[in-house]
C-alpha positions as CSV (number, residue, x, y, z in Angstrom):
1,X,3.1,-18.4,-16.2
2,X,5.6,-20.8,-17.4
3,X,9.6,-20.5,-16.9
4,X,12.1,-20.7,-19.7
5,X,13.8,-24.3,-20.3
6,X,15.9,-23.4,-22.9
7,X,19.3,-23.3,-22.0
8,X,20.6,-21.2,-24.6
9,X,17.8,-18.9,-24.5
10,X,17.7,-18.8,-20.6
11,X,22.2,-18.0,-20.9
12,X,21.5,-15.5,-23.8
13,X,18.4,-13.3,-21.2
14,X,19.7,-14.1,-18.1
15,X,20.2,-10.1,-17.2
16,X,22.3,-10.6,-14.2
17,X,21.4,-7.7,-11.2
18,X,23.4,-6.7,-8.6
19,X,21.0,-5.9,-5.2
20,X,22.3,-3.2,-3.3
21,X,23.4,-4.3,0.1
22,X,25.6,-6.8,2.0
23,X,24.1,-10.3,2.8
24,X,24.9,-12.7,5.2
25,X,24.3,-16.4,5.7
26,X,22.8,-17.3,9.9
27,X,21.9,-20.1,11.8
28,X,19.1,-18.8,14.0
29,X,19.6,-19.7,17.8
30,X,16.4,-20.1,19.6
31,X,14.2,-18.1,20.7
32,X,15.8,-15.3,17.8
33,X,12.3,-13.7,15.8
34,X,12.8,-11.7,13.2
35,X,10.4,-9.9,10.4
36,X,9.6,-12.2,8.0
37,X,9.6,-9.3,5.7
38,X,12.8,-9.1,6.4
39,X,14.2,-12.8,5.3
40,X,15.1,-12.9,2.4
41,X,15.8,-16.9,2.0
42,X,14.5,-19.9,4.8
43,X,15.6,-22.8,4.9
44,X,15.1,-25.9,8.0
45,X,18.3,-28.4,7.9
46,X,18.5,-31.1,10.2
47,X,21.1,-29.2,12.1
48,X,19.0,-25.8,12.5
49,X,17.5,-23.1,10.4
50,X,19.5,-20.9,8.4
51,X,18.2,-17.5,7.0
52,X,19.5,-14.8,4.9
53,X,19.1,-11.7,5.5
54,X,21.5,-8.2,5.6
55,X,24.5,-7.8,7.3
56,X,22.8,-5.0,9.2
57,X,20.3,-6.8,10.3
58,X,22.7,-9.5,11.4
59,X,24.8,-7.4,13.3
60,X,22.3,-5.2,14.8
61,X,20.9,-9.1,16.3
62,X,24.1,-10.1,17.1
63,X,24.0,-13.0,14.9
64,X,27.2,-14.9,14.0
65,X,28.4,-15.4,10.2
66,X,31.2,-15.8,8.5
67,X,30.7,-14.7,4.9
68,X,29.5,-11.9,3.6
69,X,27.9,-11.6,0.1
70,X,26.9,-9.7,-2.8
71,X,23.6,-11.2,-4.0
72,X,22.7,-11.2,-8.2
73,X,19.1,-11.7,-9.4
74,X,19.0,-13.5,-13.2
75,X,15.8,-11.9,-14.2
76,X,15.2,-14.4,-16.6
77,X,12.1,-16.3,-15.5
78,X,13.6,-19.6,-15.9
79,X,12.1,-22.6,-14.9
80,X,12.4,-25.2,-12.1
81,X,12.4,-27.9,-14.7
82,X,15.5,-25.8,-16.7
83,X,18.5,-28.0,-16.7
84,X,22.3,-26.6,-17.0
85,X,21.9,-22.9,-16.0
86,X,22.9,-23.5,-12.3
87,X,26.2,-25.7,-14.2
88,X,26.4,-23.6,-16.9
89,X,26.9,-20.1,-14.8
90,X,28.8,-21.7,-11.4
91,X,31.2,-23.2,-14.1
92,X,32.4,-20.1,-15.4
93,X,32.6,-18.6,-11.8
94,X,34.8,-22.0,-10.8
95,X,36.6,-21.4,-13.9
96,X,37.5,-17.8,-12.4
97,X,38.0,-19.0,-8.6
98,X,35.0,-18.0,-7.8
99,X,32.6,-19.2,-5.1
100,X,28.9,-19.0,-5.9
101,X,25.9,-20.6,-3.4
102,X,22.9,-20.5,-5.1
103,X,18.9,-20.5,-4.3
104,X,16.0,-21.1,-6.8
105,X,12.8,-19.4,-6.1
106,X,9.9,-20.1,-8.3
107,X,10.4,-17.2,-10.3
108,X,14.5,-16.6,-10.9
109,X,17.8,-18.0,-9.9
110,X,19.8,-16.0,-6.7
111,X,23.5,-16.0,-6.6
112,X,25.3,-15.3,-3.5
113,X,29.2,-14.2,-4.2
114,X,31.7,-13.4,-2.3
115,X,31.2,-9.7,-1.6
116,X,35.1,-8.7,-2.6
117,X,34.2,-11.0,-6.0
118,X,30.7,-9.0,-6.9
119,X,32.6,-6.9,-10.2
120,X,34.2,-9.9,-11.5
121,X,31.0,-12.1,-11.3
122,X,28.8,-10.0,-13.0
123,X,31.0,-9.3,-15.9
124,X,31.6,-13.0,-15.7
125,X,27.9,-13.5,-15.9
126,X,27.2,-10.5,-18.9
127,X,29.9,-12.5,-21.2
128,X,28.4,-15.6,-20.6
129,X,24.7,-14.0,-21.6
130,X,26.7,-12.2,-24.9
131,X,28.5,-15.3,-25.6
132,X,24.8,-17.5,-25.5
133,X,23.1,-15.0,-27.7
């Protein structure tokens, strides 16, 4: 199955979701395991490997961070070839003060907010999607 590429189609379907839960951003010290089923982002830097994964979890492993986030699904399936969502959505979050760190998976684009900023963002992210359709 193909992704969207449209941008204005991809803006107008978006269908931002807000996951239940507080997430947190680690850098894993060795010789930390934890479930993969629980993970729900990987990735290996030069510097370490840094997973996301809930603030439960984290705490519950002791694990140091320093943000903690509210994490949005656009349902859209948009594609990894789609140019301007990623600027077109983190612009209007910059345009509010608002911080966004984003993942794309092969499927849909994750958003990571501030968890204080999680409201704001998602009707943020429904006006953009009115606005685009």
């Amino acid at each position: 199955m193909t992704g969207q590429t449209n941008l204005q189609q991809l803006l107008a379907t978006m269908h931002p979701k807000l996951q239940s839960g507080d997430y947190v951003f680690c850098t894993l010290p060795a010789p930390v395991t934890i479930d993969q089923q629980k993970i729900i982002c990987l990735f290996r830097e030069e510097e370490g490997i840094t997973v996301v994964i809930e603030k439960e979890l984290a705490d519950s492993l002791q694990l140091f961070y320093s943000f903690v986030a509210a994490w949005i699904t656009l349902t859209v399936h948009s594609s990894l070839d789609a140019v301007g969502l990623t600027a077109a959505f983190s612009a209007a979050l910059a345009e509010k003060g608002i911080s966004c760190n984003v993942v794309a998976a092969f499927y849909h684009d994750h958003i990571f907010v501030n968890k204080n900023d999680a409201a704001r963002t998602m009707e943020i992210l429904r006006n953009l999607s009115a606005s685009a359709a």
